[in-house]
Jmol script that loads the backbone (N, CA, C; Angstrom):
load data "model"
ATOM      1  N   UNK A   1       0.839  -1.176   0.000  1.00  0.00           N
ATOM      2  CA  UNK A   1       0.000   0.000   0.000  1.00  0.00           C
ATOM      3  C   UNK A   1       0.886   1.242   0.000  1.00  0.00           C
ATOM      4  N   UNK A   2       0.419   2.348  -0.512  1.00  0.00           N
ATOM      5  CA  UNK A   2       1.311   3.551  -0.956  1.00  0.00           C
ATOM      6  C   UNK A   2       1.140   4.388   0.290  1.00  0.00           C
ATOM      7  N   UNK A   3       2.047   4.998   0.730  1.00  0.00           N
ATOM      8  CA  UNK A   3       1.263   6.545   1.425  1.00  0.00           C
ATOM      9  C   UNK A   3       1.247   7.282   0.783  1.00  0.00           C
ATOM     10  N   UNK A   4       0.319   8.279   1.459  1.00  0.00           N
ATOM     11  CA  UNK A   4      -0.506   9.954   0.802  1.00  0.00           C
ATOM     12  C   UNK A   4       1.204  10.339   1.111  1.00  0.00           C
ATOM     13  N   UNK A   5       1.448  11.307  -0.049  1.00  0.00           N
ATOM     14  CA  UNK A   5       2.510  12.421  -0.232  1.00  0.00           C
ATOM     15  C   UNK A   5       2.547  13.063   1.377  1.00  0.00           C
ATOM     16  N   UNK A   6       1.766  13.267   1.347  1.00  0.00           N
ATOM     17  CA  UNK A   6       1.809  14.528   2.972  1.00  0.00           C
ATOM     18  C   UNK A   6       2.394  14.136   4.090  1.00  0.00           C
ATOM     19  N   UNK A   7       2.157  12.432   3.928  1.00  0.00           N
ATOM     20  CA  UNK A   7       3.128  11.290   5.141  1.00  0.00           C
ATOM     21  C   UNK A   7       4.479  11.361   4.929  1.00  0.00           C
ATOM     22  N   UNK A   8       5.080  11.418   4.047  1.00  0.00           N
ATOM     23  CA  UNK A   8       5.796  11.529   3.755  1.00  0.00           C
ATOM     24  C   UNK A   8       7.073  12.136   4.863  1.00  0.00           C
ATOM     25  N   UNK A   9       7.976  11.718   5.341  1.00  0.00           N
ATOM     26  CA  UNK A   9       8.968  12.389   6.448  1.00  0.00           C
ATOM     27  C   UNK A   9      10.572  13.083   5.094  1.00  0.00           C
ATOM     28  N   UNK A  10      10.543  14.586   5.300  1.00  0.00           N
ATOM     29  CA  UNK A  10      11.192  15.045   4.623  1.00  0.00           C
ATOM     30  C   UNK A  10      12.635  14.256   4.807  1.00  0.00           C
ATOM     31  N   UNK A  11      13.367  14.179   3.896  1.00  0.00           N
ATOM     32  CA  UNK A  11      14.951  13.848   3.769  1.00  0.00           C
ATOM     33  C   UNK A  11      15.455  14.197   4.658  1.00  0.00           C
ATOM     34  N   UNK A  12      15.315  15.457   4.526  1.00  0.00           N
ATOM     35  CA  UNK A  12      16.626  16.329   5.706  1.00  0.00           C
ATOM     36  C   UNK A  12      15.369  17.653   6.539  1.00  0.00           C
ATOM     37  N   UNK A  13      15.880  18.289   6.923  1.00  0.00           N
ATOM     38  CA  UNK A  13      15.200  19.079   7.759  1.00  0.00           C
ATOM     39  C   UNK A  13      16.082  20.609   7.311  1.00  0.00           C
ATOM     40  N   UNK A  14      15.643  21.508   6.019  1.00  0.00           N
ATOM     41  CA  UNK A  14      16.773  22.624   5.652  1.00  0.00           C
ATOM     42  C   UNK A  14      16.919  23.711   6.418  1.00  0.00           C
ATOM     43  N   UNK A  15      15.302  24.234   7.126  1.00  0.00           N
ATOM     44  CA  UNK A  15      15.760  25.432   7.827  1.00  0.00           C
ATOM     45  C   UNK A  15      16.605  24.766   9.233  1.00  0.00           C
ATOM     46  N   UNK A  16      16.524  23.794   9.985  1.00  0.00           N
ATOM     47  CA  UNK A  16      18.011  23.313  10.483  1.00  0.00           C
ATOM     48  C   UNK A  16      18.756  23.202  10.282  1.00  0.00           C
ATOM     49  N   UNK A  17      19.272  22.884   9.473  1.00  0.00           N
ATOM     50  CA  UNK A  17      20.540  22.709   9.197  1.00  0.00           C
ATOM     51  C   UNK A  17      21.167  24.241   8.303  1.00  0.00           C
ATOM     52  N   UNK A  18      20.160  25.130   7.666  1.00  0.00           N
ATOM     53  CA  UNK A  18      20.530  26.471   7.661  1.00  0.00           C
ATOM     54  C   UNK A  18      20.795  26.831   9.001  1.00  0.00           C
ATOM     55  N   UNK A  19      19.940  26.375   9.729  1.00  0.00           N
ATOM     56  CA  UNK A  19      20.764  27.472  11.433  1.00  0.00           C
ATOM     57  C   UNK A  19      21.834  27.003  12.074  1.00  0.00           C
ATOM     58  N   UNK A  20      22.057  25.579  11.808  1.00  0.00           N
ATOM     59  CA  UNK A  20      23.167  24.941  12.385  1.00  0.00           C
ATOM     60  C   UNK A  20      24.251  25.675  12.101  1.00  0.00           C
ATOM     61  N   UNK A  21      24.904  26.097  10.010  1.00  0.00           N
ATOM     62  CA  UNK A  21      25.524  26.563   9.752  1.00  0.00           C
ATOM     63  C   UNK A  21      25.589  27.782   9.743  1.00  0.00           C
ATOM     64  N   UNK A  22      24.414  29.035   9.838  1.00  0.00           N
ATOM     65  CA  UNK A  22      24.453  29.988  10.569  1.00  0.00           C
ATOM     66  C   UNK A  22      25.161  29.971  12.085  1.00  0.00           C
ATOM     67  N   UNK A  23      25.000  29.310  13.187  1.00  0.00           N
ATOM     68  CA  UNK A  23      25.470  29.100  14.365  1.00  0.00           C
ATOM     69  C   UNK A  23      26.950  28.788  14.059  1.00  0.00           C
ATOM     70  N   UNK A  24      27.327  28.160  13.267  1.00  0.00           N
ATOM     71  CA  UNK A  24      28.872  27.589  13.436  1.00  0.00           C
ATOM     72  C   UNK A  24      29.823  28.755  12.813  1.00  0.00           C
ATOM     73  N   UNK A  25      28.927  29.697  11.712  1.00  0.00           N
ATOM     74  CA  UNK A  25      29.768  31.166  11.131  1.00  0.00           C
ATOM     75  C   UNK A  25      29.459  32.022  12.110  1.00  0.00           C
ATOM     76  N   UNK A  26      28.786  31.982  13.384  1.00  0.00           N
ATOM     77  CA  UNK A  26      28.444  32.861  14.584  1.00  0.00           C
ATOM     78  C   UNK A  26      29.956  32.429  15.400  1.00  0.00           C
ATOM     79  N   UNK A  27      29.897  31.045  15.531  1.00  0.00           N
ATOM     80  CA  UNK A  27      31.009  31.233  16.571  1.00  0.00           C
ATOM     81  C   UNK A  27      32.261  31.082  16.089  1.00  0.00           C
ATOM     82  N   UNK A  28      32.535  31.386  14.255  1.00  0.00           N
ATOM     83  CA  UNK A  28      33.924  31.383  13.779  1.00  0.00           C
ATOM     84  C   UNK A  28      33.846  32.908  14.168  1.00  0.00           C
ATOM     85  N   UNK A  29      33.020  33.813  14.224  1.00  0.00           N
ATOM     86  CA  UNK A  29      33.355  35.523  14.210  1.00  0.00           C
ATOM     87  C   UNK A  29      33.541  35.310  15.488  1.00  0.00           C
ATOM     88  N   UNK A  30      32.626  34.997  16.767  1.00  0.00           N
ATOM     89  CA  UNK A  30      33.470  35.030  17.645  1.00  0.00           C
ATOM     90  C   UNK A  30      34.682  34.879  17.844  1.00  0.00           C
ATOM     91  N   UNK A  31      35.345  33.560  17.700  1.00  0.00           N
ATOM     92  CA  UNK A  31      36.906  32.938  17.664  1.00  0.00           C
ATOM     93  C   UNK A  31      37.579  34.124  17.163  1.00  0.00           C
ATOM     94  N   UNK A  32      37.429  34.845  15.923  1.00  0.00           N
ATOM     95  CA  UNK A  32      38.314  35.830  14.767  1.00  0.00           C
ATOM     96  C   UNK A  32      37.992  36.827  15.695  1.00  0.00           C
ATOM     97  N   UNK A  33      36.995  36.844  16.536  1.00  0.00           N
ATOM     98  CA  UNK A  33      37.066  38.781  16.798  1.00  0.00           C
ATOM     99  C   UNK A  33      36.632  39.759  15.766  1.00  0.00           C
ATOM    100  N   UNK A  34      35.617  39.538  14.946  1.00  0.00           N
ATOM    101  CA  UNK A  34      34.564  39.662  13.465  1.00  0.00           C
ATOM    102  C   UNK A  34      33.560  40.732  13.843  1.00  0.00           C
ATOM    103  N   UNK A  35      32.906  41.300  13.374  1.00  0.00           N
ATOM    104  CA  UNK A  35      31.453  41.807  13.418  1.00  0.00           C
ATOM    105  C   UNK A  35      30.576  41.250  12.208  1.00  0.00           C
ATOM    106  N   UNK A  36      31.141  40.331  11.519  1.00  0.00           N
ATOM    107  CA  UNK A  36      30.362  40.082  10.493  1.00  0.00           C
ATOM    108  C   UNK A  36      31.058  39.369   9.332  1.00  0.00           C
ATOM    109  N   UNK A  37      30.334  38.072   8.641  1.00  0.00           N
ATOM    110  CA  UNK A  37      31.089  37.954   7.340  1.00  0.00           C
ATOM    111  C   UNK A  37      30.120  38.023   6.312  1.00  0.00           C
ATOM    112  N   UNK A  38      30.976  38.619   5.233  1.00  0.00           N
ATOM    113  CA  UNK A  38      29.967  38.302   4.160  1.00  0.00           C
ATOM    114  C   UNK A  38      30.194  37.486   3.572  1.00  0.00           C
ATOM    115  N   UNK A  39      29.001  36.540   2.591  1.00  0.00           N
ATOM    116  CA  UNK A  39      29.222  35.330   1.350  1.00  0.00           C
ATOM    117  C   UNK A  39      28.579  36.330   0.249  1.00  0.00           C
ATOM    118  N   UNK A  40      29.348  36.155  -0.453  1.00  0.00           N
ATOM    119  CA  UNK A  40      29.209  36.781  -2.579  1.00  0.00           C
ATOM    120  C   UNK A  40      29.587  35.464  -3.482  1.00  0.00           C
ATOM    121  N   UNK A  41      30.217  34.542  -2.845  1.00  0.00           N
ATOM    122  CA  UNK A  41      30.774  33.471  -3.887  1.00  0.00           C
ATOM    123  C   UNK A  41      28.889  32.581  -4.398  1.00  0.00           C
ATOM    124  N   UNK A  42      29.161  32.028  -5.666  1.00  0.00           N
ATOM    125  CA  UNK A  42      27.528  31.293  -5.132  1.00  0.00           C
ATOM    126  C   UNK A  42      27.864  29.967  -4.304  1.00  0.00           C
ATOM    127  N   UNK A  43      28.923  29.645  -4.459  1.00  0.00           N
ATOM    128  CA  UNK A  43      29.190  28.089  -3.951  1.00  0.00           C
ATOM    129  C   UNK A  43      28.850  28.598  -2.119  1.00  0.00           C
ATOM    130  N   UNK A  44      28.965  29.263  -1.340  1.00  0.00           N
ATOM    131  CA  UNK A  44      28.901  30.008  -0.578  1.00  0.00           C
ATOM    132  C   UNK A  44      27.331  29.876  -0.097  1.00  0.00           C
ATOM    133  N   UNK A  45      27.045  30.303  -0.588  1.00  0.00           N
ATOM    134  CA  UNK A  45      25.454  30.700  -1.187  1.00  0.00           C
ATOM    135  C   UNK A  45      24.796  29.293  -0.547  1.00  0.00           C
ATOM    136  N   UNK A  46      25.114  28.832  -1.764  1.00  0.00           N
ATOM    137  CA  UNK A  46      24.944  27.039  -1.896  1.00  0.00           C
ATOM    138  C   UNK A  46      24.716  26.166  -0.700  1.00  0.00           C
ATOM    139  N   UNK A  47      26.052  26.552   0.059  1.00  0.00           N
ATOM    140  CA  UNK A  47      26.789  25.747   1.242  1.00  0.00           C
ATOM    141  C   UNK A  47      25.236  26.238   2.130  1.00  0.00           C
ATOM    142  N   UNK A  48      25.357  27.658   2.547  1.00  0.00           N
ATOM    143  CA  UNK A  48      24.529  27.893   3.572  1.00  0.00           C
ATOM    144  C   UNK A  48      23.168  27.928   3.620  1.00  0.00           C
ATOM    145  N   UNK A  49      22.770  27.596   2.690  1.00  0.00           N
ATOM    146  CA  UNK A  49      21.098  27.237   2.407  1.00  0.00           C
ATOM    147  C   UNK A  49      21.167  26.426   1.462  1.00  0.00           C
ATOM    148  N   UNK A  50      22.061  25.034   1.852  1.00  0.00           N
ATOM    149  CA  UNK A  50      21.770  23.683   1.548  1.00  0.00           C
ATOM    150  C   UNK A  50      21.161  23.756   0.070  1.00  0.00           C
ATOM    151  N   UNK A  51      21.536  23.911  -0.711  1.00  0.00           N
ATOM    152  CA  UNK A  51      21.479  23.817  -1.876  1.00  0.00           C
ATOM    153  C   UNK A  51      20.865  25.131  -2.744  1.00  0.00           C
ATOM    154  N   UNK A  52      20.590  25.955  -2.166  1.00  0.00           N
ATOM    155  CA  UNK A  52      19.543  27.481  -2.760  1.00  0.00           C
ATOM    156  C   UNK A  52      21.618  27.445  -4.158  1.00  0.00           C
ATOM    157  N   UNK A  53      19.592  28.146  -4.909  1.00  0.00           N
ATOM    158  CA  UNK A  53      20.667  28.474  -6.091  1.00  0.00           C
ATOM    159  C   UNK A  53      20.569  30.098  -6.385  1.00  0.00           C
ATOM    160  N   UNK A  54      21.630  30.703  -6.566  1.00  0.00           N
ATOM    161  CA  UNK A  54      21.839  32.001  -6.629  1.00  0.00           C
ATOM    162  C   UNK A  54      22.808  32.469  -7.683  1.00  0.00           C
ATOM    163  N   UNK A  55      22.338  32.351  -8.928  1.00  0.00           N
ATOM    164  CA  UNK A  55      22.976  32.808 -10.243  1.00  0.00           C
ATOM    165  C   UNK A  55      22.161  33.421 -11.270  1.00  0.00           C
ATOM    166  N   UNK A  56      22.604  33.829 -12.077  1.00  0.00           N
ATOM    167  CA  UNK A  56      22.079  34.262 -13.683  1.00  0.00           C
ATOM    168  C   UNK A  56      22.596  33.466 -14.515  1.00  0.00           C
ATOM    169  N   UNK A  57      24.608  33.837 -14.194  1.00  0.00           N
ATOM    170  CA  UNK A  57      25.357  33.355 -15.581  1.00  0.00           C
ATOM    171  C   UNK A  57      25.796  32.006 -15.007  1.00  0.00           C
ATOM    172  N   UNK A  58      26.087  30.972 -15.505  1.00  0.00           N
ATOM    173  CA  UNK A  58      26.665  30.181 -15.051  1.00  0.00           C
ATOM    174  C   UNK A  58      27.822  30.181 -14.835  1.00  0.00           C
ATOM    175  N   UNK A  59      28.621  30.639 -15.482  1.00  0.00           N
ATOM    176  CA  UNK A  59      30.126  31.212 -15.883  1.00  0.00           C
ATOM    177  C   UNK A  59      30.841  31.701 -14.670  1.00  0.00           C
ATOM    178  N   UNK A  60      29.492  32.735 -13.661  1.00  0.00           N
ATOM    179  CA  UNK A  60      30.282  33.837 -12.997  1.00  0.00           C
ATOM    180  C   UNK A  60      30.497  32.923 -11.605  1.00  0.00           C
ATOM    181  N   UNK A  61      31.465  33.148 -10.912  1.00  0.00           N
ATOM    182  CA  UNK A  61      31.207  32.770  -9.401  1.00  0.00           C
ATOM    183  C   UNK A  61      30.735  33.380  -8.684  1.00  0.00           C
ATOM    184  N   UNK A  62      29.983  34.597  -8.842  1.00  0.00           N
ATOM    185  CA  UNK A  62      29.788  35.649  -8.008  1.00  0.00           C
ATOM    186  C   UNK A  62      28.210  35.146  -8.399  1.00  0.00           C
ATOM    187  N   UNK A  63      27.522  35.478  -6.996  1.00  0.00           N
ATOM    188  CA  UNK A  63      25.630  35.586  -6.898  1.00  0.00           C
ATOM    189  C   UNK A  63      24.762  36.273  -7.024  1.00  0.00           C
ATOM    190  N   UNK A  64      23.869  36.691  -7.481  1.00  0.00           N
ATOM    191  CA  UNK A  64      23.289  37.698  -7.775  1.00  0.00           C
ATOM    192  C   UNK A  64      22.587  38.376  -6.028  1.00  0.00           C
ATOM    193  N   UNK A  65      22.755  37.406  -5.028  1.00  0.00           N
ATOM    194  CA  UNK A  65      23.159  37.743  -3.476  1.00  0.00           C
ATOM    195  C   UNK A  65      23.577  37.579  -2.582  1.00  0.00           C
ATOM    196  N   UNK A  66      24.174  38.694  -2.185  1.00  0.00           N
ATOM    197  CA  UNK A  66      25.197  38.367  -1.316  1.00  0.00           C
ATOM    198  C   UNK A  66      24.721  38.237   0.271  1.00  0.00           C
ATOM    199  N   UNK A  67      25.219  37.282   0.894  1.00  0.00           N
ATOM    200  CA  UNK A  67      24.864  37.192   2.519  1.00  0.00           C
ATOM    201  C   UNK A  67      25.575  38.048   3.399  1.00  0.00           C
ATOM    202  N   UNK A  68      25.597  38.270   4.319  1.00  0.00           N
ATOM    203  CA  UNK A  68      25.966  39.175   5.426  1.00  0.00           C
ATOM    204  C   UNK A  68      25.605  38.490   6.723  1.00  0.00           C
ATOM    205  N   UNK A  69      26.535  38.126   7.253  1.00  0.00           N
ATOM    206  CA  UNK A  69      25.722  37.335   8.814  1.00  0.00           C
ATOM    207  C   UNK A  69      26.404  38.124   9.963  1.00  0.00           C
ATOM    208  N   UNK A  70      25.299  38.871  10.865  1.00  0.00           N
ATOM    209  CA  UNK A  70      25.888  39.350  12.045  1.00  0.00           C
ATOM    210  C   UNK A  70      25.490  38.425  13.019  1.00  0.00           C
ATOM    211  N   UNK A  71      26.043  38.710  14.340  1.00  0.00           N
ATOM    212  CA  UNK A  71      25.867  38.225  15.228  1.00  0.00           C
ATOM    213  C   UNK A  71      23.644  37.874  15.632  1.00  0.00           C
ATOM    214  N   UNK A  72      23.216  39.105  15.246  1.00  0.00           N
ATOM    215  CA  UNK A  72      21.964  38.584  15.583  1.00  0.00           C
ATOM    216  C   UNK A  72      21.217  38.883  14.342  1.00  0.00           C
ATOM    217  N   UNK A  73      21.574  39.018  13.396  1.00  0.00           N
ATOM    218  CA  UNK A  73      20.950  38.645  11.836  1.00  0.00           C
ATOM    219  C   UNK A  73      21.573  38.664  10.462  1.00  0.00           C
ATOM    220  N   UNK A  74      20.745  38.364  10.050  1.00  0.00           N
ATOM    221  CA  UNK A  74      21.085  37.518   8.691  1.00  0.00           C
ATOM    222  C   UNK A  74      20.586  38.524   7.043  1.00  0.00           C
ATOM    223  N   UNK A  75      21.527  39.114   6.448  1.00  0.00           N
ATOM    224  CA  UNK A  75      20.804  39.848   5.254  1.00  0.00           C
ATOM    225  C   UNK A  75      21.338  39.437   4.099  1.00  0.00           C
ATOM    226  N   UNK A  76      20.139  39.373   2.865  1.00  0.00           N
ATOM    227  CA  UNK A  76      20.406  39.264   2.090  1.00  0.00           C
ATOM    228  C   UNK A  76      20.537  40.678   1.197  1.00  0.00           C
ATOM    229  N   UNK A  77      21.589  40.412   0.282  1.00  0.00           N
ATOM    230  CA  UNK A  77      21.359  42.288  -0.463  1.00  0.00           C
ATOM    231  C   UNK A  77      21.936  41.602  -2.021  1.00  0.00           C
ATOM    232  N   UNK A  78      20.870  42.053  -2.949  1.00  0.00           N
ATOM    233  CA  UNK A  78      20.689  42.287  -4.018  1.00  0.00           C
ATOM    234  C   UNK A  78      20.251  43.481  -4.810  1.00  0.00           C
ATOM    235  N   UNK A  79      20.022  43.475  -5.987  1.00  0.00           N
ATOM    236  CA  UNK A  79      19.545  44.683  -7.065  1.00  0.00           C
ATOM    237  C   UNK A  79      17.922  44.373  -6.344  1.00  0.00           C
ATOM    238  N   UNK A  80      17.759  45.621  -6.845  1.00  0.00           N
ATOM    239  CA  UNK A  80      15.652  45.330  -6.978  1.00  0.00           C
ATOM    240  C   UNK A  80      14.837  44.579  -7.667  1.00  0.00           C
ATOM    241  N   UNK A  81      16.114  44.294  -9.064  1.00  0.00           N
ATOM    242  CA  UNK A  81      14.987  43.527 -10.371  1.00  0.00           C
ATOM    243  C   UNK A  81      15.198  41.896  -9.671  1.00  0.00           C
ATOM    244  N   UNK A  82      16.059  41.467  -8.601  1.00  0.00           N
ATOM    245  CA  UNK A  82      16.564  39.907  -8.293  1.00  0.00           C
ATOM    246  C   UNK A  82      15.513  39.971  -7.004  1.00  0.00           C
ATOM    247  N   UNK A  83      14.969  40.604  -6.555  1.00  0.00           N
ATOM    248  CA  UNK A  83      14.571  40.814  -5.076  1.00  0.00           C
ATOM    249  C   UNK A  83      13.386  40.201  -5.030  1.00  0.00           C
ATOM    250  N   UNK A  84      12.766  39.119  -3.818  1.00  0.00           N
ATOM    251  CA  UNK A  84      11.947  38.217  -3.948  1.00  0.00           C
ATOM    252  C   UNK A  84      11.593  37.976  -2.364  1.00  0.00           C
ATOM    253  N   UNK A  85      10.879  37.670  -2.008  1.00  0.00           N
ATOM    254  CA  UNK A  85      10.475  37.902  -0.712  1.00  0.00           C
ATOM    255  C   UNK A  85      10.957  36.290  -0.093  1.00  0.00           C
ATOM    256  N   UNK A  86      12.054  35.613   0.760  1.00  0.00           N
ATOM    257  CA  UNK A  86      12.697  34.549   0.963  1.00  0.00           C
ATOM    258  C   UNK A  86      11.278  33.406   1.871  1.00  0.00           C
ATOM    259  N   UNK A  87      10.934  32.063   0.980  1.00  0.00           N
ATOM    260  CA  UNK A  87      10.005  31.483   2.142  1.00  0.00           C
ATOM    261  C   UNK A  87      10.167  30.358   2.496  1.00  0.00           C
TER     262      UNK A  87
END
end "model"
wireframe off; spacefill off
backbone 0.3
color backbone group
């Protein structure tokens, strides 16, 4: 017998494991003595939201956004025409 889709138990769990690796670039700025790092690479990108894709060209290594992680938040900054409300 099949189960309904909705039973279904996800693979992984992403907004955890996004905070896990948020938490672990929290306490590398601690260690460094930081106020902040930014990610622009997309592989970057990639790493910290478990697979999110953040390109145009394929070519470029750079993302169309860049992360910023402070100690108590998290920004994304792009152009206006890339800008999308994150859910």
């Amino acid at each position: 017998m099949m189960k309904h889709p909705e039973s279904f138990e996800p693979a992984f769990n992403r907004s955890g494991m996004v905070a896990e690796r948020v938490r672990k670039l929290r306490k590398l700025m601690e260690q460094k003595k930081v106020d902040g790092i930014l990610l622009r690479r997309r592989r970057n990108f990639s790493w910290l939201t478990v697979g999110g894709d953040n390109h145009i060209l394929q070519t470029s290594e750079w993302g169309v956004v860049d992360l910023l992680i402070f100690t108590d938040r998290l920004i994304g900054l792009t152009t206006k025409m890339e800008e999308k409300p994150f859910s």
